[in-house]
C-alpha positions as CSV (number, residue, x, y, z in Angstrom):
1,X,14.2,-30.7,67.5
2,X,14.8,-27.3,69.2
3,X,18.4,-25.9,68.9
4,X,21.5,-27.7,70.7
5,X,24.7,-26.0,72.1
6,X,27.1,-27.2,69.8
7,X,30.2,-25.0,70.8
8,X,32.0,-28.3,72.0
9,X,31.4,-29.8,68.9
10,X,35.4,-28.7,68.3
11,X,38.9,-30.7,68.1
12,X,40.7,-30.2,71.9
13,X,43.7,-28.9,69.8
14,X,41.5,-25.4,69.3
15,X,40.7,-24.9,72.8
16,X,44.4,-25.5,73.8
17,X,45.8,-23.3,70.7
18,X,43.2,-20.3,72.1
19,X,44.5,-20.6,75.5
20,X,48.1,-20.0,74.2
21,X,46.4,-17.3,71.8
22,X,45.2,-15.6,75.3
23,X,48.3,-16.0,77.4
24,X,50.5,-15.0,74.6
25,X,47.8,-11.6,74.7
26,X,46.9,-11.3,71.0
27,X,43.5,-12.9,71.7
28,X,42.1,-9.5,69.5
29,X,44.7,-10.0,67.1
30,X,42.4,-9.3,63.7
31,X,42.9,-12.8,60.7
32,X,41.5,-14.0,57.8
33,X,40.8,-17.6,57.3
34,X,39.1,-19.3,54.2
35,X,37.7,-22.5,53.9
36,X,38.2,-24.7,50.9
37,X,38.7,-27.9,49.3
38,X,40.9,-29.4,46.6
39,X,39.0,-32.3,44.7
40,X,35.6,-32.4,43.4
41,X,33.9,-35.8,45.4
42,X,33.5,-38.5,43.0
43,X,35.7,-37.4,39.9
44,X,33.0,-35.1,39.6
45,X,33.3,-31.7,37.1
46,X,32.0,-29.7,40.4
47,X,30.6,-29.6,43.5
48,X,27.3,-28.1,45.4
49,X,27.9,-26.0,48.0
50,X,25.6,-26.6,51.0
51,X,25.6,-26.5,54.6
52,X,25.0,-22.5,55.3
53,X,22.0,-22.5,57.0
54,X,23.4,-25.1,60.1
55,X,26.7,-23.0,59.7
56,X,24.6,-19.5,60.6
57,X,22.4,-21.5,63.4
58,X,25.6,-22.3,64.8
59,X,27.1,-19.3,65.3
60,X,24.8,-17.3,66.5
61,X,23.9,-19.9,69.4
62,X,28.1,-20.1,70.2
63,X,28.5,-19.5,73.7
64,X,29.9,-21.8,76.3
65,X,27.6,-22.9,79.2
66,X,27.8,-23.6,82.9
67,X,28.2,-27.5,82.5
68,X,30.9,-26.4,79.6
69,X,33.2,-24.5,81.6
70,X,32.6,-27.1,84.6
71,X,33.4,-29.8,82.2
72,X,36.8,-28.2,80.8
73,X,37.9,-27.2,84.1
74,X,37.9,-30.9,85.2
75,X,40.1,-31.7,82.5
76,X,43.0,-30.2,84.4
77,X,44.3,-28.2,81.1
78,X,42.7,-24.7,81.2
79,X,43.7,-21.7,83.6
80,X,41.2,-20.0,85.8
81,X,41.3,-16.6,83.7
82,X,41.2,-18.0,80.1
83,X,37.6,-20.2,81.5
84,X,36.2,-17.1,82.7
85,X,37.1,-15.5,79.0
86,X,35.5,-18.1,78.0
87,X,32.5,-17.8,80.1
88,X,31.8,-14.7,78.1
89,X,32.4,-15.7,74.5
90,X,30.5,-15.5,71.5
91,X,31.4,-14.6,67.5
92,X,32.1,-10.7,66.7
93,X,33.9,-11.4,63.5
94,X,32.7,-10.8,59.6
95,X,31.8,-14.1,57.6
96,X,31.2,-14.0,53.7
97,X,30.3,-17.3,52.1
98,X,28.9,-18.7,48.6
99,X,25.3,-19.2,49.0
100,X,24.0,-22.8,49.5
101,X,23.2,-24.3,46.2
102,X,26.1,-22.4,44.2
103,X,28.0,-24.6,41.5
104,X,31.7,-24.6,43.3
105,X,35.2,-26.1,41.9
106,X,38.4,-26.7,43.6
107,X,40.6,-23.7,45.2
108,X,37.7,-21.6,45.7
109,X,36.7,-19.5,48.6
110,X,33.7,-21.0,49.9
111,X,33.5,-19.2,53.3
112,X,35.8,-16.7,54.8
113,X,36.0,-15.6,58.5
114,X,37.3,-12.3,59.5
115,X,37.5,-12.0,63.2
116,X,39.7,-12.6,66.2
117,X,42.2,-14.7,66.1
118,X,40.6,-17.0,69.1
119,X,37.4,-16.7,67.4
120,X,38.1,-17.6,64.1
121,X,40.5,-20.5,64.9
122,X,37.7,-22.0,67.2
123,X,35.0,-22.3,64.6
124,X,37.4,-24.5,62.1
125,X,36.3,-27.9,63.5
126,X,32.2,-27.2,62.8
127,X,32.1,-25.3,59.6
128,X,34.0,-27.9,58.3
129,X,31.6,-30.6,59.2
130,X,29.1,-29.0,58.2
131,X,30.3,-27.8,54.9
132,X,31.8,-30.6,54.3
133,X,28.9,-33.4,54.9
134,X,26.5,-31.5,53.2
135,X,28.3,-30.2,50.1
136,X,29.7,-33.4,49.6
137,X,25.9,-35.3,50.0
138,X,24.2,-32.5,47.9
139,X,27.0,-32.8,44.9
140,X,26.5,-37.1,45.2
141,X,22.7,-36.1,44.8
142,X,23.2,-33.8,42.0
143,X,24.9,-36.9,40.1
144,X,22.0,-39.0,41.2
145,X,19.7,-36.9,39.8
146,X,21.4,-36.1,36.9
147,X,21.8,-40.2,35.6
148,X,18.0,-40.4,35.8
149,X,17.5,-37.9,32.9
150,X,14.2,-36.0,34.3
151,X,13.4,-38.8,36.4
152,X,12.1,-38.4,40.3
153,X,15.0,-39.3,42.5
154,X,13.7,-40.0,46.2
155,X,15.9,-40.1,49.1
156,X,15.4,-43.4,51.2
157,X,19.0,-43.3,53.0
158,X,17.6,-42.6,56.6
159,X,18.4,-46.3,58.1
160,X,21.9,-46.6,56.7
161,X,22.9,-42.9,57.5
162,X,26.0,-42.4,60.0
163,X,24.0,-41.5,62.6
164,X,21.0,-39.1,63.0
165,X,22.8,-36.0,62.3
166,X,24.0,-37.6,59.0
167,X,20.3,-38.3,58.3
168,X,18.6,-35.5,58.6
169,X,21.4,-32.9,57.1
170,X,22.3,-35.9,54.5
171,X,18.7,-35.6,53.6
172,X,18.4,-32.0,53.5
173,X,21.4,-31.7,51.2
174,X,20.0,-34.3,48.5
175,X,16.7,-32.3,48.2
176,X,19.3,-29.1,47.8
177,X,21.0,-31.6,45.1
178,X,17.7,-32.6,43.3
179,X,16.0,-34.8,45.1
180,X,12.2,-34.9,44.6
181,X,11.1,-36.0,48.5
182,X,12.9,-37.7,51.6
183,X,11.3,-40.8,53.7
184,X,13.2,-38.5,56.3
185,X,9.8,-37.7,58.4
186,X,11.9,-35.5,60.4
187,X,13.7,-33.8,58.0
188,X,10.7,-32.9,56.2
189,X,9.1,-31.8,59.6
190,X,12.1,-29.7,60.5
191,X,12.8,-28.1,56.7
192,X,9.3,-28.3,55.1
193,X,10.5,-30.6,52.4
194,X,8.3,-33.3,50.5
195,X,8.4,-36.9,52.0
196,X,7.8,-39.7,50.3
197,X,7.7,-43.9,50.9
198,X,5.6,-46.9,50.0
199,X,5.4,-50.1,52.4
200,X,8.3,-52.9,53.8
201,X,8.3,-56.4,52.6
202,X,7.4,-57.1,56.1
203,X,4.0,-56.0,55.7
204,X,3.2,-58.2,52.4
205,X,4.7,-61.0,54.9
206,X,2.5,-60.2,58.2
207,X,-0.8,-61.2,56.1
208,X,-1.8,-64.9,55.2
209,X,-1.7,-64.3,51.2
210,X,0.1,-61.3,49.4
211,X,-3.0,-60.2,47.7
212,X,-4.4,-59.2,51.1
213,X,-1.4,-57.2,52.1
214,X,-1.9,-55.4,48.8
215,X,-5.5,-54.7,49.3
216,X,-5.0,-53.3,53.1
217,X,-2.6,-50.8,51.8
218,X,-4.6,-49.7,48.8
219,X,-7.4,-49.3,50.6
220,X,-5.5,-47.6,53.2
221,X,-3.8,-45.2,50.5
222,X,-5.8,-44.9,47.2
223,X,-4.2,-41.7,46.7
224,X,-0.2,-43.1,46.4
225,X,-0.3,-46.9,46.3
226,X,3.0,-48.1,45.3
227,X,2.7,-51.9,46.2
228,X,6.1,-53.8,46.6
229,X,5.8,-56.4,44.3
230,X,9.5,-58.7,45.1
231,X,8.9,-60.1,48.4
232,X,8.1,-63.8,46.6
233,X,7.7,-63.9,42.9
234,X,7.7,-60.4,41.0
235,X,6.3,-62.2,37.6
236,X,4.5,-64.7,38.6
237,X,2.8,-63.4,42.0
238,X,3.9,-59.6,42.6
239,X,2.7,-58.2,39.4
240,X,-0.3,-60.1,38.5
241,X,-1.8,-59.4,42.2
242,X,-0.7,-55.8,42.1
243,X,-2.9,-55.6,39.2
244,X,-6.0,-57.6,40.5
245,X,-6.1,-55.1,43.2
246,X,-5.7,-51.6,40.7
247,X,-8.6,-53.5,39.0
248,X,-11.1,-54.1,41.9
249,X,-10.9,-50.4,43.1
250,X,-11.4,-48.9,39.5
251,X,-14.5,-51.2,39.7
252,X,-15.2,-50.6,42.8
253,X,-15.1,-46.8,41.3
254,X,-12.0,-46.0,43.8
255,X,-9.8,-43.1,42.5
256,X,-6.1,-44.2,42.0
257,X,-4.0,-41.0,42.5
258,X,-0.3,-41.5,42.3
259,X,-0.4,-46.0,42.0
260,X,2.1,-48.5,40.5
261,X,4.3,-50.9,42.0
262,X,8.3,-50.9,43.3
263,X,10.6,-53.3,42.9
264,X,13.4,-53.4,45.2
265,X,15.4,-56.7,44.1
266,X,16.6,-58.6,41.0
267,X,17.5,-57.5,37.5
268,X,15.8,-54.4,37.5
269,X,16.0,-53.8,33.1
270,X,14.3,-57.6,32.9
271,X,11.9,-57.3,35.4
272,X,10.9,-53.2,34.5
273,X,10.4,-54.5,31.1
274,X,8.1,-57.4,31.7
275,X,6.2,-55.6,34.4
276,X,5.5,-52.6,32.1
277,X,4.6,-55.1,29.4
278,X,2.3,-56.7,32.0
279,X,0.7,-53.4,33.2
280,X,-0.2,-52.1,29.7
281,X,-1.8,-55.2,28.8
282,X,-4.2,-55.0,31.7
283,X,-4.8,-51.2,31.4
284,X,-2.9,-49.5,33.7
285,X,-0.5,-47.6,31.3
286,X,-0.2,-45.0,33.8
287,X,0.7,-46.7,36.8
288,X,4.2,-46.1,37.7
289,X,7.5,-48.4,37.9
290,X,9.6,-47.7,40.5
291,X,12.6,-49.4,41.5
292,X,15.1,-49.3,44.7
293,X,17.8,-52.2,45.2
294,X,21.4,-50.1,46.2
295,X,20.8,-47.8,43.6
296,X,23.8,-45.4,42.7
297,X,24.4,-43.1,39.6
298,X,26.5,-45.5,37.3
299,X,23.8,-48.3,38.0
300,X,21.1,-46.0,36.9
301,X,23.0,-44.7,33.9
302,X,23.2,-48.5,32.7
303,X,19.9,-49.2,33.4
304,X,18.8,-46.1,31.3
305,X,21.1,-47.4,28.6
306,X,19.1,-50.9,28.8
307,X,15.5,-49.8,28.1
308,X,14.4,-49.8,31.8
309,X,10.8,-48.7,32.3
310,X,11.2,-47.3,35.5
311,X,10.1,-43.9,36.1
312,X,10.9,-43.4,40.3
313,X,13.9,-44.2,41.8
314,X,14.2,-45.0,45.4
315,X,18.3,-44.8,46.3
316,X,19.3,-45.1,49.9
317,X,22.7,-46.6,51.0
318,X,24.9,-45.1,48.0
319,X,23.3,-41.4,48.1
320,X,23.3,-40.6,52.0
321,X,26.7,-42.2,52.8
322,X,28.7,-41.3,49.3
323,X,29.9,-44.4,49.1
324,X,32.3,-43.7,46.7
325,X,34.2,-41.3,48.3
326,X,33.0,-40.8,51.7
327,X,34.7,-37.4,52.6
328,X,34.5,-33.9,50.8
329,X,38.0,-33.2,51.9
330,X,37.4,-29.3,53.2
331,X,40.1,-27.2,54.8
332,X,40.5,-24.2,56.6
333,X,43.5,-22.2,56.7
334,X,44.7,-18.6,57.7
335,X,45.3,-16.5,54.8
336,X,46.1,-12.9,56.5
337,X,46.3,-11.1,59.3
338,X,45.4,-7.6,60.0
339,X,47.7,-5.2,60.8
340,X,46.9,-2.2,63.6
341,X,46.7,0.0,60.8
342,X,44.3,-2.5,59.2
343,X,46.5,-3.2,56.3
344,X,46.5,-7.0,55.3
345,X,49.2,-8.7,56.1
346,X,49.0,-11.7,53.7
347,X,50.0,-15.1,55.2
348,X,50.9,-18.6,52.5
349,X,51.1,-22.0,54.0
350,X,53.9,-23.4,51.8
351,X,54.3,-27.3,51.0
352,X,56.6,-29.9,49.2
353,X,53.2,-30.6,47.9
354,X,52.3,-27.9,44.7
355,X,48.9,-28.1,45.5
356,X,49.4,-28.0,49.2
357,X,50.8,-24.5,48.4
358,X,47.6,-21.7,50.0
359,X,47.0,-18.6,48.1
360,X,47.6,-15.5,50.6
361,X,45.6,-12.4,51.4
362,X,41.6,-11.9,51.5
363,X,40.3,-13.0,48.1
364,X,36.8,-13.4,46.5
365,X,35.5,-15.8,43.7
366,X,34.6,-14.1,40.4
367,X,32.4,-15.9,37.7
368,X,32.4,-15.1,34.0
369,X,29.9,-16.1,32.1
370,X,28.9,-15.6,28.2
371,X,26.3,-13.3,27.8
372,X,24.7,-14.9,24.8
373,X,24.6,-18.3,26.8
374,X,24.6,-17.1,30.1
375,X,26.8,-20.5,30.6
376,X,30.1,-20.3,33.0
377,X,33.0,-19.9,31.4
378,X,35.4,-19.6,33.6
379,X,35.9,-18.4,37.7
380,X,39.0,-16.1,39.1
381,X,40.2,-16.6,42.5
382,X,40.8,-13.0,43.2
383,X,42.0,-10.0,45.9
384,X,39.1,-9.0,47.4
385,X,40.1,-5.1,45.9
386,X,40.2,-5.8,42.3
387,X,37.5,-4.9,39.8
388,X,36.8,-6.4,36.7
389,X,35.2,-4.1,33.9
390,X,32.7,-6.3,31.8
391,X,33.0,-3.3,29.2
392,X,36.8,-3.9,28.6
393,X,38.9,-7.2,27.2
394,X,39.8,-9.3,29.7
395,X,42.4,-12.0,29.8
396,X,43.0,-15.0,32.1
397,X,46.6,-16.9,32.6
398,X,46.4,-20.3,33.8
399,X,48.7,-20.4,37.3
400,X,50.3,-23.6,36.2
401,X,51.0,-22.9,32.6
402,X,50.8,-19.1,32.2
403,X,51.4,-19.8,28.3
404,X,47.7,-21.0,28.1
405,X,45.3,-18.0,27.9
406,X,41.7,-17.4,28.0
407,X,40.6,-14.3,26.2
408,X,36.9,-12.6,26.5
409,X,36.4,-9.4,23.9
410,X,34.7,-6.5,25.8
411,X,31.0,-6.5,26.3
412,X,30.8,-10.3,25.7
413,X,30.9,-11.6,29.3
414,X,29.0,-10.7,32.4
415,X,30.7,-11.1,36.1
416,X,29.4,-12.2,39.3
417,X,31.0,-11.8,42.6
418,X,29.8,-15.0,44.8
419,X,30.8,-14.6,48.1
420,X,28.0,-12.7,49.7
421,X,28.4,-10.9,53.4
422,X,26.5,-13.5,56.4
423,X,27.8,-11.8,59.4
424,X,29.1,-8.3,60.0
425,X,30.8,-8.0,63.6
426,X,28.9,-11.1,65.1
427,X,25.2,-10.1,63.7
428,X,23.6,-11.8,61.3
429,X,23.0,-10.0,58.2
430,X,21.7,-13.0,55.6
431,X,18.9,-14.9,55.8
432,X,18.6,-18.6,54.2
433,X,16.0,-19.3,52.1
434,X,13.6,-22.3,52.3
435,X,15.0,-25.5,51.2
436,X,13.2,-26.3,48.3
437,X,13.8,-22.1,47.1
438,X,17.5,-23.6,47.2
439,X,16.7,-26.6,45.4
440,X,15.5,-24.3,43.0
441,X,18.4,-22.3,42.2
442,X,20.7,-25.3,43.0
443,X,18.6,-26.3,39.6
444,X,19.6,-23.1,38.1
445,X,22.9,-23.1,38.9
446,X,23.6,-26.2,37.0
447,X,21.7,-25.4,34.2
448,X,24.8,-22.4,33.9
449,X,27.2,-25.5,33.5
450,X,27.7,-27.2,29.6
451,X,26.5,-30.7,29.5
452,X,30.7,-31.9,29.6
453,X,31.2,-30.4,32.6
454,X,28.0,-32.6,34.5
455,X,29.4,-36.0,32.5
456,X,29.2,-38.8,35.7
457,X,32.6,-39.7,34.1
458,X,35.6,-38.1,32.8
459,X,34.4,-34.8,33.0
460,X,35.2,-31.7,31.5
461,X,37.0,-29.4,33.7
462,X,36.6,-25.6,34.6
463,X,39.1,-23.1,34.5
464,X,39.6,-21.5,37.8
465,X,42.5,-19.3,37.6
466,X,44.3,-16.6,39.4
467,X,44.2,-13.2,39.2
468,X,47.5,-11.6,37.7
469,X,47.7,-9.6,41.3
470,X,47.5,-13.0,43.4
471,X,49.7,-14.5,41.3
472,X,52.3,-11.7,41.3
473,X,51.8,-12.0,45.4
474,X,51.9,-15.4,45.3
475,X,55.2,-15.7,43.9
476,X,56.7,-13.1,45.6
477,X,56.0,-14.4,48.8
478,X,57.5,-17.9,47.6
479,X,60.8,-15.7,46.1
480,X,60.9,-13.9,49.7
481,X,60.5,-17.2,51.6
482,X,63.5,-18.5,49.3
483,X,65.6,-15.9,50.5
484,X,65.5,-16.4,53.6
């Protein structure tokens, strides 16, 4: 898949706003926006941040072509001089993000564009897609993964996806979540990620007897036969012919690599059970159980909780989609401007809402953690001057009940600064690493979180407070709006 043009993948309202940007003449009018969202996807104690590398490809291929100044010409909207701007477009601005793979909560700066004004309000439609999708598919996966307690979790969501796009990125983010493979050909072709699938019930159906079907395929793949064993009977004809056939090709002195069988129907505690029973008793003690069947966390959890012997699980439907709660709820919004001078000039978006309420000015996202434990304790939603002194005391207000006070004694925490420069005046200056190197310090990352925090329900939640400074500007600017 070589790389699209993607710069009409925006909302019409962007072009029309930067066309009143540029005949209003402040189309190099410097601003800050951040993107960010307000609820962890299902009830979770955090998200994954993911979607980087698409976001960077993006931007560096902006530019408008031919056929896309044609086409927005015929819409009858645009003047002559603001198409020929746009004939000649591309990104110039500064973005700083939070690496793919970083444990995020709510309120926090996940990406922050410094460019513009035209430039920075026309990328708003795709970040947001593609931080949003992928964050909110790799957090869903990081559940997943976690309800199977050490377990392989493989992503089979391809045919139910919303779309191709939703596919391959969907996929890509569960293996950034946890995942062990994808049956995402593509995706592994295009990220150099594992893939992973056994056989459809269709092929134990295009053969006379069921036994034959399971003998094509091992013969086929000694090295990773799963058989399906649920397309008729999984006691009384599945099992028992999966395990004629493992028999033959040990006799037939045929290596079984990876073998077992999947079952994909049913009650899955019952019919793991018996099957392991069944498998033991003939031998085969390491053949492997999986299962499928519109798998989701909380299913899992219960089956863990009921003694099932399976060891792989297939989930599809529930992981790529996010059944639950379909949308990761991002937003972008402007959060200063820069003066001529280059002072900020903080901006607030203010709501009957509380939590609609923006924090102003350019901020960054500190993390403290315990040095003994190296766990998070808890992250500051900062001005992107202040400094933090791991070698003094340091004390944290909660914004909405600045009674309530975390306190850290000097030389006991360590701090991280996470938003990390991508783009400095339109050139890249950040490369992303391979997938599965993100996978691997997605693992990390939530390894820094205490088991309450990762509970699938009712969990624990961080503190993410705001710096004294942001505060104090915060409510000043609510005072001065008061005033007026």
């Amino acid at each position: 898949m070589g790389t699209r043009n993607l710069t009409l993948l925006t909302d019409l309202y962007q072009l029309t706003m930067m066309q009143g940007y540029y005949e209003n003449d402040v189309n190099n009018h410097e601003v800050v926006f951040d993107l960010f969202y307000r609820n962890n996807p299902s009830k979770n104690g955090y998200a994954l941040c993911a979607g980087l590398a698409q976001t960077i490809e993006y931007i560096e291929n902006l530019s408008f072509a031919e056929e896309d100044i044609s086409y927005l010409e015929s819409l009858k909207l645009f003047k002559k001089d603001f198409l020929e701007y746009l004939g000649g477009f591309k990104f110039t601005g500064d973005i700083d993000a939070i690496e793919e793979g970083t444990v995020v909560f709510p309120g926090e700066v996940l990406l922050r564009v410094k460019a513009p004004i035209l430039e920075a309000q026309f990328v708003e439609t795709a970040l947001l897609t593609m931080i949003n999708h992928q964050s909110l598919i790799a957090t869903k996966a990081a559940r997943v993964v976690k309800a199977a307690e050490g377990d392989t979790v493989l992503e089979f969501g391809l045919r139910r996806a919303q779309g191709p796009d939703a596919g391959i990125y969907g996929a890509r983010a569960a293996m950034i979540g946890g995942c062990g493979a994808t049956s995402n050909v593509l995706t592994g072709q295009m990220f150099d990620v594992p893939i992973a699938g056994t056989h459809a019930h269709s092929w134990v159906m295009s053969f006379d007897k069921e036994i034959d079907s399971f003998r094509a395929y091992a013969k086929l793949f000694p090295n990773k036969c799963i058989l399906l064993v649920d397309t008729y009977d999984t006691v009384e004809s599945g099992v028992p012919n999966a395990i004629k056939v493992f028999d033959e090709m040990k006799e037939q002195g045929i290596h079984l690599g990876s073998y077992g069988i999947r079952l994909d129907s049913g009650d899955l505690a019952y019919l793991s059970k018996k099957a392991r029973r069944m498998l033991d008793q003939a031998g085969h003690t390491e053949a492997i159980i999986s299962a499928s069947c519109d798998l989701d966390e909380l299913l899992i959890s219960d089956l863990k909780r009921q003694g099932a012997k399976i060891s792989l699980w297939g989930v599809g439907t529930n992981l790529i989609t996010s059944s639950d709660c379909p949308s990761f709820g991002g937003i972008y919004k402007l959060s200063a401007e820069i003066g001529k001078d280059g002072v900020c000039i903080p901006k607030i978006k203010i709501s009957d809402n509380p939590e609609k309420v923006t924090n102003p000015g350019i901020k960054k996202v500190v993390r403290i953690y315990d040095k003994e434990t190296q766990k998070i304790q808890a992250d500051i939603i900062a001005l992107e001057g202040e400094i933090f002194d791991e070698s003094k005391p340091l004390v944290l207000l909660d914004a909405n009940a600045r009674w309530k006070k975390i306190k850290f004694k000097a030389n006991t925490y360590r701090v991280r600064e996470l938003l990390v420069p991508i783009f400095r005046k339109g050139i890249k200056v950040y490369d992303s690493p391979a997938v599965m190197k993100i996978r691997e310090y997605a693992v990390g990352e939530l390894e820094t979180l205490w088991d309450e925090y990762k509970r699938l329900i009712n969990p624990q939640i961080m503190p993410v407070v705001l710096s004294d400074r942001l505060y104090e500007l915060k409510q000043k600017m609510l005072e001065d709006y008061k005033k007026d």
